[in-house]
N, CA, C and O atoms as a printed pandas DataFrame, in Angstrom:
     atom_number atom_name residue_name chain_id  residue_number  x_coord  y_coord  z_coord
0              1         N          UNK        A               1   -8.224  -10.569  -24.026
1              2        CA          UNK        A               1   -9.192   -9.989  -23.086
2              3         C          UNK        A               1   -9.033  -10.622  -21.707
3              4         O          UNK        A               1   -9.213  -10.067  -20.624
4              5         N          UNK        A               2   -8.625  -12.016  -21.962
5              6        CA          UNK        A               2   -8.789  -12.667  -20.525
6              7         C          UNK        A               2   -7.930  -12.561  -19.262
7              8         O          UNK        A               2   -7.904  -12.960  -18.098
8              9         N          UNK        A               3   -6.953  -11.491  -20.484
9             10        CA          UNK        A               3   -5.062  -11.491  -20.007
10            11         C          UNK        A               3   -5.754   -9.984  -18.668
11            12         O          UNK        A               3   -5.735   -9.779  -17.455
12            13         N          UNK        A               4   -6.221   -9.369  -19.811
13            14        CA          UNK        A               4   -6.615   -7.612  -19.221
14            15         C          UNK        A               4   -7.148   -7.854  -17.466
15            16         O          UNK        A               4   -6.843   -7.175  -16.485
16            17         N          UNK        A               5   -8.098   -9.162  -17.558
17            18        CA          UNK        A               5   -9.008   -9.413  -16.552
18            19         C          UNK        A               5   -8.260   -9.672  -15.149
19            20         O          UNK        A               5   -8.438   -9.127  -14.060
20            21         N          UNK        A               6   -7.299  -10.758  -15.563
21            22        CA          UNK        A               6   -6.269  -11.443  -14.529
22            23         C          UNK        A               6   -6.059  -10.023  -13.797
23            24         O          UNK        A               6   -6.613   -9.532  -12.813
24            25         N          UNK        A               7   -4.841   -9.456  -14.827
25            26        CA          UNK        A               7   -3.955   -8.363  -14.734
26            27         C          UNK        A               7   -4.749   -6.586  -13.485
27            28         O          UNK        A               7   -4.225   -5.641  -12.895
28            29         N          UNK        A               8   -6.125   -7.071  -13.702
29            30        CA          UNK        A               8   -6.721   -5.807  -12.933
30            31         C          UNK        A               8   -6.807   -6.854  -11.535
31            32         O          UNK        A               8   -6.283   -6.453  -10.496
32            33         N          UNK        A               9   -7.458   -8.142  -11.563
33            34        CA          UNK        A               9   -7.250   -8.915  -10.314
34            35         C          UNK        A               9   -5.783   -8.024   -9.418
35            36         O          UNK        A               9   -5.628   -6.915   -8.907
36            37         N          UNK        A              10   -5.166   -8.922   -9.564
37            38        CA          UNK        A              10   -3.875   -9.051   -9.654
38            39         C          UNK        A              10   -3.607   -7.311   -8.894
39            40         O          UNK        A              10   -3.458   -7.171   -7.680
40            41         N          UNK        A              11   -3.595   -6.353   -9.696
41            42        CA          UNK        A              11   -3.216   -4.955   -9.709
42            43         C          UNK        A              11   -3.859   -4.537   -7.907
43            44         O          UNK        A              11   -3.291   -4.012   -6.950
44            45         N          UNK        A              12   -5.539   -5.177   -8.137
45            46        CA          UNK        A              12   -6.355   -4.855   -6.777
46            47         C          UNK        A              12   -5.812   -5.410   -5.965
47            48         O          UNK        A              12   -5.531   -4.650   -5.038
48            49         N          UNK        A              13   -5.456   -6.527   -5.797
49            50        CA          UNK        A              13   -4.865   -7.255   -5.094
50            51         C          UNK        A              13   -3.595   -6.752   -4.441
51            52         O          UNK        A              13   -3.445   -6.912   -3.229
52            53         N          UNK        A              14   -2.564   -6.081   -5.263
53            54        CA          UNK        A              14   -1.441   -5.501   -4.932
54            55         C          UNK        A              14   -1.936   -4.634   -4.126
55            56         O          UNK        A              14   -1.423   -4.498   -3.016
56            57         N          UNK        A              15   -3.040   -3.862   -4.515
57            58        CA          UNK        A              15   -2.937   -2.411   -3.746
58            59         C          UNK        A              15   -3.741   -2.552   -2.138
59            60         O          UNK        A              15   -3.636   -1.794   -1.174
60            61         N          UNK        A              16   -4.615   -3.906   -2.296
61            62        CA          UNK        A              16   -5.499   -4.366   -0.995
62            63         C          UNK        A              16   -4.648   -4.263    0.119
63            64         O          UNK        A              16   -4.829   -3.576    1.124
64            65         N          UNK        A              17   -3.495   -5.169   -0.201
65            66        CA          UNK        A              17   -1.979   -5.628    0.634
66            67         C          UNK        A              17   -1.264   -4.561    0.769
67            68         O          UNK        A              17   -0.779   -4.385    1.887
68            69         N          UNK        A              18   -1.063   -3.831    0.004
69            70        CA          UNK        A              18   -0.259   -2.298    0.813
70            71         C          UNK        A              18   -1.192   -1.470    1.516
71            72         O          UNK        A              18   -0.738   -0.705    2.367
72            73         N          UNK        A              19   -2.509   -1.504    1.282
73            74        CA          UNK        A              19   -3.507   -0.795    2.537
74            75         C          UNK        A              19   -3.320   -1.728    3.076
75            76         O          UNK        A              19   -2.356   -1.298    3.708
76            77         N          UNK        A              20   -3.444   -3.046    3.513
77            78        CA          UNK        A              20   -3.218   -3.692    4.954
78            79         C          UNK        A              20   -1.376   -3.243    5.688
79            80         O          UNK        A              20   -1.010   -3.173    6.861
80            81         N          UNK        A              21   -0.891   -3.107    4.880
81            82        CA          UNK        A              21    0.533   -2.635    4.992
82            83         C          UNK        A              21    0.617   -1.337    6.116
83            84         O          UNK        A              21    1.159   -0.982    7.163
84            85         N          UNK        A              22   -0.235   -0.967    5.187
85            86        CA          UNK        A              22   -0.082    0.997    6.121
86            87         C          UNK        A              22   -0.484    1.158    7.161
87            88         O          UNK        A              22   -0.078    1.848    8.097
88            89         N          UNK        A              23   -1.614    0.286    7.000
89            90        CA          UNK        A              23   -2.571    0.420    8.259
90            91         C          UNK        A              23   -1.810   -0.209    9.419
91            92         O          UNK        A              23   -1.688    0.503   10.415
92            93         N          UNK        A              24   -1.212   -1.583    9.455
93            94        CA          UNK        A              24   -0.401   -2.110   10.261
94            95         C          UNK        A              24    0.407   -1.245   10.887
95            96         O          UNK        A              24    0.452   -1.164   12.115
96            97         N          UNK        A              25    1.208   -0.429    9.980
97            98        CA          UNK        A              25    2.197    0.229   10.605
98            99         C          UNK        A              25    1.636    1.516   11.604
99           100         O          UNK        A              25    1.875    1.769   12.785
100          101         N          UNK        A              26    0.773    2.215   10.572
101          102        CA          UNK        A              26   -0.149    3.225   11.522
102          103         C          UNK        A              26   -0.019    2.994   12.894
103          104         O          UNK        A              26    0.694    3.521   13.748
104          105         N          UNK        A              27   -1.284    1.638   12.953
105          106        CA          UNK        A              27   -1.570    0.902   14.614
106          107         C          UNK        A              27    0.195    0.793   15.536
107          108         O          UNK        A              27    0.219    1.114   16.724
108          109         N          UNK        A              28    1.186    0.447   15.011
109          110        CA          UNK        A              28    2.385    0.018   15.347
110          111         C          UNK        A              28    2.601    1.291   16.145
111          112         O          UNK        A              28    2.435    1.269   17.364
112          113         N          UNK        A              29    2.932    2.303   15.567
113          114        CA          UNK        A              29    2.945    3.763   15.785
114          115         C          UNK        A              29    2.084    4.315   16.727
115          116         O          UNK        A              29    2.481    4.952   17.703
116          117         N          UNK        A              30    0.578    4.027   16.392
117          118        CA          UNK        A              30    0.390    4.544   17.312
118          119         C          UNK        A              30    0.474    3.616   18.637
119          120         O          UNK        A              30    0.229    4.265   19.654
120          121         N          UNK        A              31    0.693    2.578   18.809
121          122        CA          UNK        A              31    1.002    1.478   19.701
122          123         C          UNK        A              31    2.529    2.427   20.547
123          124         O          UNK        A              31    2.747    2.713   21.724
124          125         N          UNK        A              32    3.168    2.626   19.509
125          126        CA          UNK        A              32    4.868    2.700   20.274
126          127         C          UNK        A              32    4.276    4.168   21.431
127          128         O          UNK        A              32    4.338    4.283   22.655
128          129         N          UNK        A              33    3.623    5.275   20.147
129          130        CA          UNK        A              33    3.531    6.770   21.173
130          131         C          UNK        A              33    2.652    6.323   22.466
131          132         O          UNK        A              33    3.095    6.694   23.554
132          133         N          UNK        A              34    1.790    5.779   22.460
133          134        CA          UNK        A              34    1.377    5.564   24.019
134          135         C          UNK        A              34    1.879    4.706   24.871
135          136         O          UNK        A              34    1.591    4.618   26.065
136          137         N          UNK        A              35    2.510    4.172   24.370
137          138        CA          UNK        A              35    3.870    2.895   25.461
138          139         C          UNK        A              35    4.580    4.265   25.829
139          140         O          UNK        A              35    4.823    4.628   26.980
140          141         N          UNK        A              36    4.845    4.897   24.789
141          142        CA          UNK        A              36    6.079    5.957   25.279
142          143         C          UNK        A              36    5.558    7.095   26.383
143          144         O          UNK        A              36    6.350    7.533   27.218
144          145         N          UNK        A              37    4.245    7.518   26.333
145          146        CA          UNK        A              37    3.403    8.359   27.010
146          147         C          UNK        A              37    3.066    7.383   28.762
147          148         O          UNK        A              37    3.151    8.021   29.812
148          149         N          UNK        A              38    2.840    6.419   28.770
149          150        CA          UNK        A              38    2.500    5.770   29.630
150          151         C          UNK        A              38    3.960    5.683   30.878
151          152         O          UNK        A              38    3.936    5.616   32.107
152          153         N          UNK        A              39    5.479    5.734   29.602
153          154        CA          UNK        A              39    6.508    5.183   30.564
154          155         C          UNK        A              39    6.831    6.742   31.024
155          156         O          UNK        A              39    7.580    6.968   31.974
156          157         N          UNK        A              40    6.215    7.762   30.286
157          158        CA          UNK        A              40    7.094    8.965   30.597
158          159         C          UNK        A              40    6.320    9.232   31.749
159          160         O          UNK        A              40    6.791    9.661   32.803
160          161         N          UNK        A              41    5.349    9.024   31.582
161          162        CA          UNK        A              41    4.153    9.046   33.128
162          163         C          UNK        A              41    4.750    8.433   34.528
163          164         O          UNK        A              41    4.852    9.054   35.586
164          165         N          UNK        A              42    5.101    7.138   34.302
165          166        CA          UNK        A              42    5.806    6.152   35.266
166          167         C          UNK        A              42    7.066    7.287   35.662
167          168         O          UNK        A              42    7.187    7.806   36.772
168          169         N          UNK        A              43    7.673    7.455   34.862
169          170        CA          UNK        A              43    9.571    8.216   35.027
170          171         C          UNK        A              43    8.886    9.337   35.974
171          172         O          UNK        A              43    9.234    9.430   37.151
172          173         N          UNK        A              44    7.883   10.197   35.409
173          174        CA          UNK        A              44    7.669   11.397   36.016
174          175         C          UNK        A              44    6.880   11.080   37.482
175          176         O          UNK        A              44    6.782   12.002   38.292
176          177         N          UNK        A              45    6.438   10.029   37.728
177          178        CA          UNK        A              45    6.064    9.064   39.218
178          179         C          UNK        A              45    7.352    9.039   39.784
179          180         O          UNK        A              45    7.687    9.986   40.496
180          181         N          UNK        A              46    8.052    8.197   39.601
181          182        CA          UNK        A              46    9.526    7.694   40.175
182          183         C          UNK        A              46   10.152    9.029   40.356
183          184         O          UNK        A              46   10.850    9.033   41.370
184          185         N          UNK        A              47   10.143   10.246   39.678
185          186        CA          UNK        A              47   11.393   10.764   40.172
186          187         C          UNK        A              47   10.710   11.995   41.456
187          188         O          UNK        A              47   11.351   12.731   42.206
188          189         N          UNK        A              48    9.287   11.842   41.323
189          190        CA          UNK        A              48    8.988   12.926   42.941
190          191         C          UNK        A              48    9.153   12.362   44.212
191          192         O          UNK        A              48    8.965   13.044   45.219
């Protein structure tokens, strides 16, 4: 029984850390598209 107990720890635990996983990357993403929106803004400044 005590094995079952660990083993669901353990399982939650795995899955806590891949939602912090996703989410990281999400933010990353959406981090890169508005760097990219911001420089295309700048380019489209510079070239009038």
């Amino acid at each position: 029984m005590k094995w079952d107990e660990e083993n669901k720890k353990l399982k939650k635990l795995k899955k806590d850390q891949r939602k912090q996983g996703l989410k990281k990357k999400q933010r990353k993403k959406r981090v890169k598209s508005q760097r990219n929106k911001r420089s295309e803004k700048f380019k489209r400044d510079i070239k009038r």
